[in-house]
N, C-alpha and C positions, 0 to 999 in steps of 0.2 A: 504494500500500500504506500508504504514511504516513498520507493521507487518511482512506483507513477507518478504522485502527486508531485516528485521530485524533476522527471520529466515534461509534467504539466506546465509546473513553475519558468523549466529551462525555454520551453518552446513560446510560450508567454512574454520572456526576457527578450528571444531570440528578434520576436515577433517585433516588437516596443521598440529595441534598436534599429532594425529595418523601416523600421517609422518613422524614429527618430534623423537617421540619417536621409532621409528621401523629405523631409521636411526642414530640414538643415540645408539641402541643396538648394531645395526651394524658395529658401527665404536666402540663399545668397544671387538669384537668377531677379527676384525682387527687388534688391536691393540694387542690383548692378543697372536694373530697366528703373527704376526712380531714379539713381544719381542719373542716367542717360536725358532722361526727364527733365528734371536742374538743370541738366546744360543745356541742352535745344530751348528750353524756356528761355535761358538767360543770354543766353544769342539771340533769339526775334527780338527782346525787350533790348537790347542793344541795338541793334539795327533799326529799329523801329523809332528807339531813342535820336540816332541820328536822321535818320527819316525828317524825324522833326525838327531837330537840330535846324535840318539843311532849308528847311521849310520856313523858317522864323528867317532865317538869314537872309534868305529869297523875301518873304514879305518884307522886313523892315529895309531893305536893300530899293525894293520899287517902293515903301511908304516914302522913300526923301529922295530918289528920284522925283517922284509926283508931287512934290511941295514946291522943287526948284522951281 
């Protein structure tokens, strides 16, 4: 009875690790597609940034042409 219950236990452990590990992986595949995330967000918001940048400089550029 010991034996079994002692097999039982092991197969249970075995089981839990295999779990363990395949959700470990998982949450490193996660991790690497969010930081990818951060960066592409933070490059449009850069780009976008200058976008506007270039856009102000262009209006205020024809606001004092158009006063001369």
């Amino acid at each position: 009875m010991y034996k079994s219950m002692q097999a039982g236990l092991d197969g249970k452990i075995q089981t839990q690790d295999a779990e363990i590990t395949d959700l470990r992986t998982k949450l490193a595949a996660s991790q690497q597609e969010n930081a990818d995330l951060i960066q592409a967000s933070e490059r449009m918001k850069r780009e976008k940034d200058g976008t506007i940048e270039d856009q102000h400089v262009k209006m205020t550029y024809m606001s004092k042409s158009t006063q001369t």
